[in-house]
C-alpha positions in Angstrom: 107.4 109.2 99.3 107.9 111.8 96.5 111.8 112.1 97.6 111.8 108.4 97.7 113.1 108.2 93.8 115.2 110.9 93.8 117.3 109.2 96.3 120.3 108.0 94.0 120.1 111.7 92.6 120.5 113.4 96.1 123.2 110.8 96.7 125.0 111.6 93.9 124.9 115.3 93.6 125.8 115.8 97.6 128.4 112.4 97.4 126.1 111.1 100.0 127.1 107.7 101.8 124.4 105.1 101.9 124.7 105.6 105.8 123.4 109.0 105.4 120.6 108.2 103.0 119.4 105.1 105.0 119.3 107.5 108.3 117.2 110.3 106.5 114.8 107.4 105.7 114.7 106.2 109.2 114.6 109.6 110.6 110.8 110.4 108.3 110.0 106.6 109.7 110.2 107.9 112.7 108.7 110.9 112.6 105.7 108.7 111.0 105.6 106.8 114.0 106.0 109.2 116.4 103.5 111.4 115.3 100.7 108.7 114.5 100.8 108.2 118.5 100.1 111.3 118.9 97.0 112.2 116.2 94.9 109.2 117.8 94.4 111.5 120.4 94.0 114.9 119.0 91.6 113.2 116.7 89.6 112.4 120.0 89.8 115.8 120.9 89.3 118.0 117.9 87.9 115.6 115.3 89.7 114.3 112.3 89.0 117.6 109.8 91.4 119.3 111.4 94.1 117.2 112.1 94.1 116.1 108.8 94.4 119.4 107.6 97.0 120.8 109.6 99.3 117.7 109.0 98.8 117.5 104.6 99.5 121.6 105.3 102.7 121.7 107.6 104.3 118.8 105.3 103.8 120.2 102.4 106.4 123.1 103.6 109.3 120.6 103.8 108.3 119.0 100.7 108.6 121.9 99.1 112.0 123.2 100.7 114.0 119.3 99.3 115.7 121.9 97.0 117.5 123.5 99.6 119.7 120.6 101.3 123.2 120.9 100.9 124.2 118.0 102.7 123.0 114.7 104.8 122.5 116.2 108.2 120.0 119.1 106.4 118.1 115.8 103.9 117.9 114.2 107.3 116.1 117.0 109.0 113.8 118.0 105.8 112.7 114.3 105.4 112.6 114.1 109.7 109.6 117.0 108.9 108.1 115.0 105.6 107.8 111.9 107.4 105.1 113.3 109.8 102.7 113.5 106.4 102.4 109.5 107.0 100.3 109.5 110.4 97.4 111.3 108.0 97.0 107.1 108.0 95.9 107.4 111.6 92.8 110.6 110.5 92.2 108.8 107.4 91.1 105.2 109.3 89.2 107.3 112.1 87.2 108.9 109.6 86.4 105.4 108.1 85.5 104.3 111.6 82.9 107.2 112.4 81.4 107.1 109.0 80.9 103.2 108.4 79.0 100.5 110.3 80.3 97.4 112.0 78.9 95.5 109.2 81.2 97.1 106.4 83.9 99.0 108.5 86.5 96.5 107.2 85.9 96.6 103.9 85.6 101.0 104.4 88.9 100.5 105.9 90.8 98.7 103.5 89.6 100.4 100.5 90.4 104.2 102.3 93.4 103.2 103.6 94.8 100.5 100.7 94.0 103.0 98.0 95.9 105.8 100.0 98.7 103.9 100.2 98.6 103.4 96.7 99.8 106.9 96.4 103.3 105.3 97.3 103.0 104.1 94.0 101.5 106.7 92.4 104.2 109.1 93.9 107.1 106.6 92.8 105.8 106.6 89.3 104.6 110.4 88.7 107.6 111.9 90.0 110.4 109.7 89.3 109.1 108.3 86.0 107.2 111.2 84.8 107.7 114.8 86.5 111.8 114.0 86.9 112.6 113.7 83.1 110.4 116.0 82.3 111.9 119.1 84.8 115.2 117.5 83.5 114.1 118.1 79.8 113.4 121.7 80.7 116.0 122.7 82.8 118.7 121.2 80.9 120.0 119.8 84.7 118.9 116.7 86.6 120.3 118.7 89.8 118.0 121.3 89.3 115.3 118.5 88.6 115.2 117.1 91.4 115.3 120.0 93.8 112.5 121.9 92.1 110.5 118.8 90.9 109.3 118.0 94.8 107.4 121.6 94.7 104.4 119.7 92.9 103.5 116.9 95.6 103.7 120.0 98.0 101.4 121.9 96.4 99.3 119.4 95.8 99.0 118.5 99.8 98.9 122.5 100.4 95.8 122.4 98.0 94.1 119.2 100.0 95.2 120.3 103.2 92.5 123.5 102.2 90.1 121.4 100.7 89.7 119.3 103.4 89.2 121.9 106.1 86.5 123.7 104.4 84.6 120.8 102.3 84.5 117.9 104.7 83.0 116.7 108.4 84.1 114.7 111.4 81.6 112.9 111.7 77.9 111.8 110.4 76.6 114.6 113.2 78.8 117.4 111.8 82.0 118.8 112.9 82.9 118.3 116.8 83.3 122.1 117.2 79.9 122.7 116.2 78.7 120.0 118.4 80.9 120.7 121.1 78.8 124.5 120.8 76.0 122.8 120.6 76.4 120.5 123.6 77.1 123.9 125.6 73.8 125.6 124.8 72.0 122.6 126.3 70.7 121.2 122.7 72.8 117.7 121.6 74.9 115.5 123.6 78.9 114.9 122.4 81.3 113.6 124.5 83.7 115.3 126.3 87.2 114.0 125.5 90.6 114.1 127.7 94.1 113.9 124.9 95.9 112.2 127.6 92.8 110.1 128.5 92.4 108.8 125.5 96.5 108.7 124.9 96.6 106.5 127.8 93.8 104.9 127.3 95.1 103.2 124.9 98.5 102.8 126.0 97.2 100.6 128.9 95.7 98.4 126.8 96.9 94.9 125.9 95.0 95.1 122.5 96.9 98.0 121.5 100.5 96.5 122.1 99.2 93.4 120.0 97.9 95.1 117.2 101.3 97.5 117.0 103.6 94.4 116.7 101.3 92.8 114.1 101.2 96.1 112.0 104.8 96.8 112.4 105.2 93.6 111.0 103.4 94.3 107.9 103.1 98.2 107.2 106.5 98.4 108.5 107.6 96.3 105.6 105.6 98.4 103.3 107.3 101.4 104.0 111.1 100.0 104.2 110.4 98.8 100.5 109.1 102.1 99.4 111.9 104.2 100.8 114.5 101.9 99.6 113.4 100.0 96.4 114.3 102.7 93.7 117.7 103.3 95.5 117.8 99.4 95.4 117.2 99.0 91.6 119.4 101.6 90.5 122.1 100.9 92.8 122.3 96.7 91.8 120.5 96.8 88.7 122.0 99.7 87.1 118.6 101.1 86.5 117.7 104.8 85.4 116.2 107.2 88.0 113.2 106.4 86.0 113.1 103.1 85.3 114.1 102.2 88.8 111.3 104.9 90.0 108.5 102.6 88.1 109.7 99.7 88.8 109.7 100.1 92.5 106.1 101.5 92.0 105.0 98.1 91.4 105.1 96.8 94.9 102.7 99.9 96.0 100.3 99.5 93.4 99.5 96.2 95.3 97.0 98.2 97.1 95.0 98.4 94.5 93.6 95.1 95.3 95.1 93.6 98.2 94.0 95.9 101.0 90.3 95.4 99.5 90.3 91.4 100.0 91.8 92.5 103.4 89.0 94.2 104.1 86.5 92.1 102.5 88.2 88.9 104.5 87.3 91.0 107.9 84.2 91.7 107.0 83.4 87.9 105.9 84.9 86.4 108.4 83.0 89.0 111.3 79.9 88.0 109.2 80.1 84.4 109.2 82.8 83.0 111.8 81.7 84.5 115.4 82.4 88.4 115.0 85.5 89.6 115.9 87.0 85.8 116.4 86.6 85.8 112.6 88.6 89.3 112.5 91.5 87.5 114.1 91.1 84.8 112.3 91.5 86.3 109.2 94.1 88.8 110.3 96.4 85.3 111.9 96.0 83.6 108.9 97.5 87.2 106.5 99.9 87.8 108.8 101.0 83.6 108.5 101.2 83.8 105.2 103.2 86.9 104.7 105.7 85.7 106.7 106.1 82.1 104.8 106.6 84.5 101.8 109.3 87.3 103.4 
């Protein structure tokens, strides 16, 4: 989301239509989608470490090049590449999954994955609010701004992408190449995954359909308003890049708190109303409510 508040910036500089800005924002939507069908899997496979990794690392290229588009068909294709950065969603609530029992998975969940989409927020806030005056200040140039502001989240996912690879582990057991080596020499049993087993696994599964039109229904949201609200603010409010950039923050920082009670809710309702009837209880009753309020 870093080029998220740039947006009426970009537009201006390149006398973008809103045609052309809405389409780059579907185009990294649907890279984000695309690509979180296909990291279940490799997950499966190779373990989260290393999908995580190479994901946080190959975004942060494009993130980095924003300063070189000239016009909507190359902010299309840069933010096409960016978008695939969102299906680190998909490693980030495996991980939680391996690492956390039944009893507290929901509650794991909802904290990993609520506080990392509070980086929408964070991202809105830091580099429209913060980073984008201050490059303007020093380059004397909010074009300039803006396309060498965007080399900070970059290298900030470059350094992570490292980090993660060499500081962290699939699983309680350790790594899945080391187990997978270890499984060879006769010494510890790991299973032996298929990608397109497990892809259509999945894809055969009636759960799996459900679930995807629940979450579209609610994530989906969640990204729409990120993309668009600072555009949004600025464009019928009259806002400044940077006040439209915090204001828009607001609606991610919601994650603060809300994907917790999410989680807790699960967890308390597996707990204490029949298991996983309580889970879709709880999940019903969210998903009720948020449409009464959209």
């Amino acid at each position: 989301f870093s080029v998220a508040p740039l947006l009426s910036e970009i537009q201006d500089d390149l006398d973008l239509s809103k045609h052309q800005i809405w389409s780059s924002s579907i185009a990294g939507v649907g890279s984000t989608i695309f690509m979180r069908f296909i990291n279940g899997p490799l997950c499966d496979k190779y373990g989260p470490r290393i999908v995580m990794s190479i994901i946080l690392g190959s975004a942060s290229i494009p993130t980095c090049c924003i300063g070189l588009v000239r016009n909507g068909t190359d902010l299309l294709v840069v933010r096409m590449f960016i978008g695939i950065s969102g299906s680190t969603f998909v490693m980030c609530q495996y991980w939680c999954t391996r690492m956390f029992a039944k009893e507290v998975v929901g509650t794991a969940n909802a904290m990993a994955g609520g506080w990392g989409n509070l980086g929408g927020a964070v991202t809105q806030l830091v580099v429209g609010s913060v980073l984008f005056p201050l490059f303007k200040f020093v380059f004397r140039d909010s074009e300039v701004a803006w396309r060498t502001v965007c080399i900070v989240p970059a290298a900030i996912a470059m350094y992570t992408s490292y980090w993660i690879l060499n500081n962290s582990d699939d699983s309680p057991k350790g790594n899945y190449a080391d187990l997978k080596r270890e499984r060879t020499n006769g010494n510890v049993e790991a299973p032996k995954v298929s990608i397109w087993e497990s892809f259509f696994s999945g894809l055969n599964n009636l759960n799996t359909w459900l679930l995807f039109v629940q979450y579209a229904c609610c994530f989906g949201v969640e990204i729409t308003m990120n993309n668009a609200a600072a555009l949004y603010f600025k464009d019928e409010f009259g806002q400044s890049t940077e006040s439209a950039a915090a204001i828009a923050s607001i609606f991610g920082w919601m994650n603060l708190f809300a994907r917790g009670m999410g989680g807790y809710l699960s967890d308390h309702a597996n707990k204490n109303h029949g298991g996983m009837r309580g889970r879709l209880m709880a999940q019903s009753t969210l998903l009720f409510f948020e449409g009464c309020l959209v």
